[in-house]
C-alpha positions, 0 to 999 in steps of 0.5 A: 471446488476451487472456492474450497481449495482457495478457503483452505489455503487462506486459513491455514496462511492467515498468520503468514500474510498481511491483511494487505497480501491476503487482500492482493492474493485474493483479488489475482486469484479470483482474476486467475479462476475466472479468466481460465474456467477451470478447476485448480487441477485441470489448470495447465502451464499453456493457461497460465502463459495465455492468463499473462498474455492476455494481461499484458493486452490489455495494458496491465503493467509488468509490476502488476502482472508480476505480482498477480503470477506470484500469488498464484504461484504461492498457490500452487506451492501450497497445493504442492505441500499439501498433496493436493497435486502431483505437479506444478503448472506454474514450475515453468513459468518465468516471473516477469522482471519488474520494472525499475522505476522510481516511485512517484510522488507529489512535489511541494507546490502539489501537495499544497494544492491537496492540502488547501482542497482539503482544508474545510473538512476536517476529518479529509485533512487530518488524513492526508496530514497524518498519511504525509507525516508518518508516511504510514500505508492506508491500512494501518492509519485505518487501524490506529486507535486513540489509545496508540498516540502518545501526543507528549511525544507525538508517535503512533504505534502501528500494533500490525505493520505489514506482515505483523511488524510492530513499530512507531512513527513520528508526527509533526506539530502540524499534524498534532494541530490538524488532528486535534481540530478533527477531534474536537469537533467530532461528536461521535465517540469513539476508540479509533483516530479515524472513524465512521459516523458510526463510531467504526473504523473508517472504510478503505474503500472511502477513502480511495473513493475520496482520493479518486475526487482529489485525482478528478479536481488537481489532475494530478495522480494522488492515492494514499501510497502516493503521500506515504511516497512523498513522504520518504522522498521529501524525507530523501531530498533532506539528506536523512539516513536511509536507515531511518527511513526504513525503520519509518517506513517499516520495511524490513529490508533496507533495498526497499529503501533504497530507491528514494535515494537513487530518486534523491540523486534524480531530483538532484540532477534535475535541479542541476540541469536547471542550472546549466 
């Protein structure tokens, strides 16, 4: 029953989420379904509360179970719209306030340890290359293809942003030289940047494999989101607008941004106290 109401309501919203939401809200609610054993009908607030608790033990952060609540909160409303309830077991129950912290990102010295790693394959460099500099997330690099990069005036157009958004970035002359070492050794056709031996886009999965090894071997957390971090943080430390960030980083709203200036203030007072 649940796995009917769950299609239906993927269906009719899949113009409205991104790839990458449909993605988060499909994992959080199979967690949910599974944790309680119920059908979305039987489902209780003192369920939903106890689903919470229980993420909180086992050591999940806040931003992580804020998010998890608000897809099955999205759920619900859409049961709401749709007749499909005649109340909402999650009216009552309180999203938890995220936790402001600052994101973390790679340091200079870090990121020429990946990139020195990195180095002898080709493909595995023109990654972390072109994620560090267009600071674009995972799935859009995966869905670039040959035919978005304007190499005259180095920028890719991102076709589908998040939420379908539209935009270009920027690369640099490095990241130009890195890419084009790949692709002319590459002897697979092909009408994506980054491709599968196949010929296919190149898995996400893969990938995040591959960024769990460069975890395991510098003992420093690195992930796809951590370079596109590091990218607008390095962005931040040389003083750019933030205006232009948001418009690289494509977020539509400019609070999304604003926490890499408040990292810049951070890393400002940091090199001060050095000082003193």
């Amino acid at each position: 029953m649940n796995q009917e109401i769950l299609e239906a309501y993927f269906n009719d919203n899949h113009m409205k989420y991104s790839s990458e939401t449909k993605r988060s809200y499909e994992i959080a609610l199979r967690q949910f379904f599974t944790f309680i054993e119920k059908s979305y009908e039987e489902i209780k607030t003192t369920d939903i509360r106890e689903w919470m608790i229980a993420m909180e033990e086992e050591g999940l952060k806040l931003n992580s179970i804020h998010l998890k609540l608000i897809a099955v909160k999205t759920f619900y409303r859409y049961c709401m719209e749709e007749n499909k309830l005649k109340k909402d077991p999650t009216a009552t129950v309180k999203t938890p306030k995220r936790e402001d912290s600052l994101p973390y990102y790679l340091n200079k010295r870090q990121l020429i340890l990946l990139q020195e790693l990195t180095k002898e394959n080709k493909r595995e460099r023109a990654i972390i290359e072109v994620l560090y500099a267009t600071g674009v997330r995972i799935s859009e690099l995966l869905n670039i293809k040959l035919s978005d990069v304007s190499w005259e005036t180095r920028q890719i157009w991102i076709r589908k942003g998040k939420g379908n958004k539209e935009r270009f970035v920027l690369f640099t002359h490095d990241c130009a030289v890195r890419l084009k070492a790949y692709l002319d050794e590459r002897d697979i056709q092909s009408e994506y940047l980054i491709c599968n031996y196949r010929g296919e886009a190149l898995g996400r999965e893969y990938v995040q494999r591959q960024f769990r090894e460069y975890t395991k071997t510098l003992g420093f957390r690195i992930s796809p989101h951590t370079l596109r971090h590091t990218f607008a943080a390095h962005l931040a430390e040389k003083d750019m607008p933030q205006s232009y960030i948001q418009e690289l980083l494509g977020h539509v709203n400019i609070n999304s941004t604003r926490i890499y200036t408040r990292l810049m203030e951070h890393a400002r007072k940091k090199k001060y106290d050095q000082y003193q």
